[in-house]
N, C-alpha and C positions, 0 to 999 in steps of 0.2 A: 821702728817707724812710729811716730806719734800722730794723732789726726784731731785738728780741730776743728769744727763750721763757724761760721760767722752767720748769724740768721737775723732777718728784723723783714719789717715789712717793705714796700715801694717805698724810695724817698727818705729813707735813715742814712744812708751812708753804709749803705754795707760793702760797698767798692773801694770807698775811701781810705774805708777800716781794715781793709782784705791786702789792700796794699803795701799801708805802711808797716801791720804785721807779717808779710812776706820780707819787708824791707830789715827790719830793725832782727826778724830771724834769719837774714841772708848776710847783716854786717856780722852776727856772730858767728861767721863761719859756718853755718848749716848748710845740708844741701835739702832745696824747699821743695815740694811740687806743690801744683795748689789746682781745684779742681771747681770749675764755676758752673752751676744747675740754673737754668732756665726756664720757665714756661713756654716760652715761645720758642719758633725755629731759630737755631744759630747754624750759617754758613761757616764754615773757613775759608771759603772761597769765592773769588770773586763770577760773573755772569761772565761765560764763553772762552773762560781758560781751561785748558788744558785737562786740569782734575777736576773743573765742573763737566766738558764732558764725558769722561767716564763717567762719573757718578749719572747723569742724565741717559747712558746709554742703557744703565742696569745694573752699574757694580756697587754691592751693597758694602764694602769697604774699600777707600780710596786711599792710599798712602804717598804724602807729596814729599819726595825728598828735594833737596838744595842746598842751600845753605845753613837751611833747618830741616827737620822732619814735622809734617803732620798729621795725623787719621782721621780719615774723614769716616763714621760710621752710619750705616741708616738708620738702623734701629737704635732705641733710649734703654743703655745697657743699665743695670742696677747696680746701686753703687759699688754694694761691696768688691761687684764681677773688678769693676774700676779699679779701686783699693790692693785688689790681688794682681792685677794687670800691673800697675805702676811699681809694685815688688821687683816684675822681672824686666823691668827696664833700667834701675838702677839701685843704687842703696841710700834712698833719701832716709832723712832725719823727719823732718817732717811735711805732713801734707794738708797744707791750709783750704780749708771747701768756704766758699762761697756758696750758700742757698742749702739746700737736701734739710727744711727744717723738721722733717719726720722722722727721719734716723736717729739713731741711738749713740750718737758723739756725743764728747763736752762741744757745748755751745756757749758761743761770746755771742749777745743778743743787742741789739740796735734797737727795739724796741718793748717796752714792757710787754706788751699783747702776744708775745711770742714765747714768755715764758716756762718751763717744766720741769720736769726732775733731771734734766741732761744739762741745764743751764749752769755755768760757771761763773759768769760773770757780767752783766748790763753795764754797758757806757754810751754817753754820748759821744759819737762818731765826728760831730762836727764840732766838739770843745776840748777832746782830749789831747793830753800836748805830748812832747816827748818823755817827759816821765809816765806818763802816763801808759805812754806805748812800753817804754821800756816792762813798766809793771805789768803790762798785761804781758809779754812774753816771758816773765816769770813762772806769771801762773800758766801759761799756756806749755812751759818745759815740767812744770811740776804735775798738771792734772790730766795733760792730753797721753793717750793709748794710742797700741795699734787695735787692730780689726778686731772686735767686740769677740768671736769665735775663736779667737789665739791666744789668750788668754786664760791661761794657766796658771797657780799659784796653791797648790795644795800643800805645799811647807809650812803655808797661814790656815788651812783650815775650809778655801775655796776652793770651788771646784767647778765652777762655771761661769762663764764669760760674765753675763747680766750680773753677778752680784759684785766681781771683779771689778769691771769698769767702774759701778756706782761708789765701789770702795775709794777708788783713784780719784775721781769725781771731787768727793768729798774729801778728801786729804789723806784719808786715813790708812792707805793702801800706797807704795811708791811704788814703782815702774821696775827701779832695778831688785826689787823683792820677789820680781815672778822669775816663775821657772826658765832658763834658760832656752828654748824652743830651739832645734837644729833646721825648723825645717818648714814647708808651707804646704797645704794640697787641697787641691780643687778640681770636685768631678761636677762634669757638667755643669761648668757654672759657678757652683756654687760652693763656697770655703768651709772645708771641713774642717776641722780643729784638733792639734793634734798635740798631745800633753809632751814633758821632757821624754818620757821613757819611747813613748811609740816615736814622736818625729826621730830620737838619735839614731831609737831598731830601723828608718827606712835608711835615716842617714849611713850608719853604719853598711847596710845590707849592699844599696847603691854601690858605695865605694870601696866594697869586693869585688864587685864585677869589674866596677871604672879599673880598679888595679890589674886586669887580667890584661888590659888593651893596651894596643900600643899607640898611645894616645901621641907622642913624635910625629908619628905620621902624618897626622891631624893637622900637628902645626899646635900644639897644646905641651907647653913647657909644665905652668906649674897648675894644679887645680884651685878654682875660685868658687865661684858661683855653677853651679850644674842646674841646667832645667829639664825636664824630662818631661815629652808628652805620650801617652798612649792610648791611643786608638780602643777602643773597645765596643766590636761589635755584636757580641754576643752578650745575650743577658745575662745581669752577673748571677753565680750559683752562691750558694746558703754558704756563707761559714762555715768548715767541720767544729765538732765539739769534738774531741780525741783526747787520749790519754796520749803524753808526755814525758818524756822523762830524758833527763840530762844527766852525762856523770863527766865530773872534769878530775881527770887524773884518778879514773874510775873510783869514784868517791861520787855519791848522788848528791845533789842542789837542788833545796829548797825550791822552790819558784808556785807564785798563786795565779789562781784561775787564771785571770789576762791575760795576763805572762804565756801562760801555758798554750792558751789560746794564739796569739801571735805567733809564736815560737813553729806551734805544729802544724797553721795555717801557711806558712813562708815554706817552712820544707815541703811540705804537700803541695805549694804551687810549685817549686823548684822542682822536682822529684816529676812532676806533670809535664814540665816542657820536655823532658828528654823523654818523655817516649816509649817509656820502657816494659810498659802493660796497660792492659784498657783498663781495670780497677786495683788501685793501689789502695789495699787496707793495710799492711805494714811494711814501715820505715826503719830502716838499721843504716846510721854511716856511722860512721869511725875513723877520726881523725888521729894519727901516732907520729911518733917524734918529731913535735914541735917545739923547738932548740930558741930561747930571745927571740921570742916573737915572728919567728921568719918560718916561713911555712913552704919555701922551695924543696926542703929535703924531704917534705912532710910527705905520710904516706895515708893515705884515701882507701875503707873502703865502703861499697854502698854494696844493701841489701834490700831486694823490696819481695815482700810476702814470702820470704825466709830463703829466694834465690839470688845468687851473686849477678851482680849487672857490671857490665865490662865498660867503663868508659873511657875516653880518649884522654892526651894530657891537657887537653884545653880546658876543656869539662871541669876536669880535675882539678885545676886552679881555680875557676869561676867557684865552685864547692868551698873546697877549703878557704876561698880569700869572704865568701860570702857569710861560713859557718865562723868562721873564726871572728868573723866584726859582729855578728850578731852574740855571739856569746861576751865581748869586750860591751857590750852596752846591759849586761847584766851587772856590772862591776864586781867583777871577781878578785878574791882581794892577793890570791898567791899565783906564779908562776905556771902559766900553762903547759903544760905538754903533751896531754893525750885528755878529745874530746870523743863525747861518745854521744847522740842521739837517738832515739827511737818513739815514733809517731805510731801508734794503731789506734786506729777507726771502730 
């Protein structure tokens, strides 16, 4: 997803300009969203319908379906909250804003006065013709990014959103040079950023479990899009730091600090839901004959603080379908068949 603003002061034409660059990115086949910041109140509705009065009675979010959908919110969410919202609403290309001229987008400006290190490109709104549009949606496919925190690209030498963006900004950085991202996360709010390696370990992790279910049920043919929210009401606890270690086809793998970190933070959550002692300081599973990749015949077993823990076959899937996609986003380069694990604290 790419995002640009359009910023100038009252009276430039920044509606003008909003439009026919939604327009001339919507003949090319895109799919747009576009996103308009106000000072003042904007209703979506009109006095003494239906979804004005909810909203009058006390409902702090109002959603009007019909022949369209709308949301009506009370509160003035922040953008980025927006920018990660409209993710899970569909799979746009890009998202044209109107106004937000404090944010850290590339900006198309309507008027000098508005100028700064995010600005792309100044035009006159009321003289620019079709070529002109055409040009600027060049540059708006070649400079615009998605959300400033997703932003990855350590193949080049970055490693953080703000230099990234300013890279793309300036030309010097392209869009499809960044790291592949499987994935998106936001706690409370607010967009956490998550480089190739950690987004594929949740992607991967997720979709051991999703494997265990029998998602037919559901009414769910093939997997797309997964959103997953979780409630958390308990304060989160500290990271463990812990020793590590992995052997595939009992042979030990390399793996650094982070890695390792991840790696013995996921089993140690995993290993907590089932229940199986108040303080788990060591981890032993063991994964054996696993035949092409298929892990039906595979045999499980788990040990915590050096006694054998008995679990069901359901469990036992969830395990192996979880341990096995976390170790496939280590990119192992030979044929698995027997994994081995062990976490101490």
């Amino acid at each position: 997803m790419k995002i640009v603003s359009i910023v100038g002061k009252k009276n430039t034409g920044k509606t003008s300009l909003t439009v026919k660059v939604i327009e001339e990115l919507t003949r090319r086949g895109y799919n747009v969203a576009s996103i308009k910041h106000s000072h003042h109140s904007i209703e979506m509705d009109k006095e003494n319908t239906d979804t004005w009065k909810h909203k009058q009675a006390g409902a702090n979010l109002v959603v009007g379906v019909g022949s369209t959908t709308f949301f009506n919110a009370r509160q003035e969410m922040d953008l980025n909250r927006i920018l990660y919202l409209i993710k899970h609403m569909d799979d746009f290309d890009f998202v044209v804003i109107e106004g937000y001229k404090s944010y850290n987008y590339p900006k198309i400006i309507t008027s000098p006065n508005v100028r700064d290190e995010y600005t792309i490109k100044e035009v006159d709104s009321f003289t620019i013709d079709e070529k002109g549009i055409s040009e600027l949606a060049d540059l708006i496919e070649e400079r615009g990014h998605d959300i400033v925190d997703t932003l990855f690209a350590n193949n080049c030498g970055y490693n953080d959103g703000e230099t990234i963006a300013s890279e793309i900004r300036n030309g010097n950085l392209k869009v499809d040079d960044l790291d592949n991202v499987q994935g998106y996360l936001s706690i409370d709010g607010k967009v956490v950023g998550l480089n190739r390696f950690v987004s594929d370990y949740l992607k991967q992790s997720v979709m051991g479990v999703i494997n265990t279910l029998n998602l037919k049920d559901y009414g769910v043919e093939d997997i797309g899009k997964i959103e997953l929210v979780i409630p958390n009401e308990n304060s989160p606890k500290n990271p463990i730091d812990a020793d590590c270690e992995i052997f595939i086809n009992n042979k030990a793998i390399l793996i650094n600090h982070f890695t390792r970190n991840i790696v013995s933070n996921s089993i140690k959550g995993m290993i907590n839901a089932l229940k199986t002692e108040d303080d788990v300081k060591l981890i032993d599973i063991e994964i054996k004959n696993i035949e092409n990749n298929e892990l039906v015949n595979a045999d499980i077993a788990l040990k915590t603080n050096g006694n054998d823990v008995e679990i069901n076959e359901f469990t036992q899937g969830i395990l192996k379908e979880t341990i096995f996609a976390t170790i496939n986003t280590l990119k192992i380069d030979e044929e698995i068949h027997e994994i081995r694990i062990k976490v101490e604290e």
